[in-house]
C-alpha positions in Angstrom: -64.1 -65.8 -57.3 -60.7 -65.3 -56.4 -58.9 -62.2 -54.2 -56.3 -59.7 -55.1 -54.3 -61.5 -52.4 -54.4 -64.8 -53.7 -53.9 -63.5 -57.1 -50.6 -61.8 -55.9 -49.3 -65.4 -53.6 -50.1 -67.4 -57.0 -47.7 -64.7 -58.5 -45.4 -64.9 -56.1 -45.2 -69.0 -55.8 -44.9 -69.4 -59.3 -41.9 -66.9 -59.5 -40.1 -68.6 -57.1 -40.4 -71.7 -58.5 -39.8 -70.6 -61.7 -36.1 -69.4 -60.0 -35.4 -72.7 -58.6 -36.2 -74.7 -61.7 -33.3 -72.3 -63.6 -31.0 -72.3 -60.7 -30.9 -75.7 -60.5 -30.4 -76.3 -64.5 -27.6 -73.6 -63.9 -26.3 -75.4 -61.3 -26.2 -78.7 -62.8 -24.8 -77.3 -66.3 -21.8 -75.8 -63.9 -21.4 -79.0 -62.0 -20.9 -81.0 -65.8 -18.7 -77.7 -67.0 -16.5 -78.5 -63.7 -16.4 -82.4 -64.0 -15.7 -81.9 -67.6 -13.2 -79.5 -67.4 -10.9 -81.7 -64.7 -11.5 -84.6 -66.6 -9.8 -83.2 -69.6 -7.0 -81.9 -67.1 -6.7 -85.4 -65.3 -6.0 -87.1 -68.8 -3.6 -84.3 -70.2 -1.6 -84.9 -67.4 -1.6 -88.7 -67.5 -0.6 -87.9 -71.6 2.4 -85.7 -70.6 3.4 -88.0 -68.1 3.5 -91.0 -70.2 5.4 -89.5 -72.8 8.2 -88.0 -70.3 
């Protein structure tokens, strides 16, 4: 039916797409930490500044 060696590539494939799929959530939840985190930044200085 099917060989060790396509056994072993299916393996293989779906390992490394498994790793992309989470890099990419990580990525993306890093990019929202980062956007979020200047945001908060951008409007405590704008606070500060308007009450100076």
């Amino acid at each position: 039916m099917f060989e060790f060696q396509q056994y072993i590539a299916f393996l293989i494939g779906l390992t490394i797409m498994t790793m992309g799929f989470w890099l990419m959530i990580f990525l993306i939840n890093f990019v929202f930490y980062w956007v979020t985190g200047a945001v908060k930044e951008l409007v405590k200085e704008k606070k500060a500044k308007k009450e100076s």
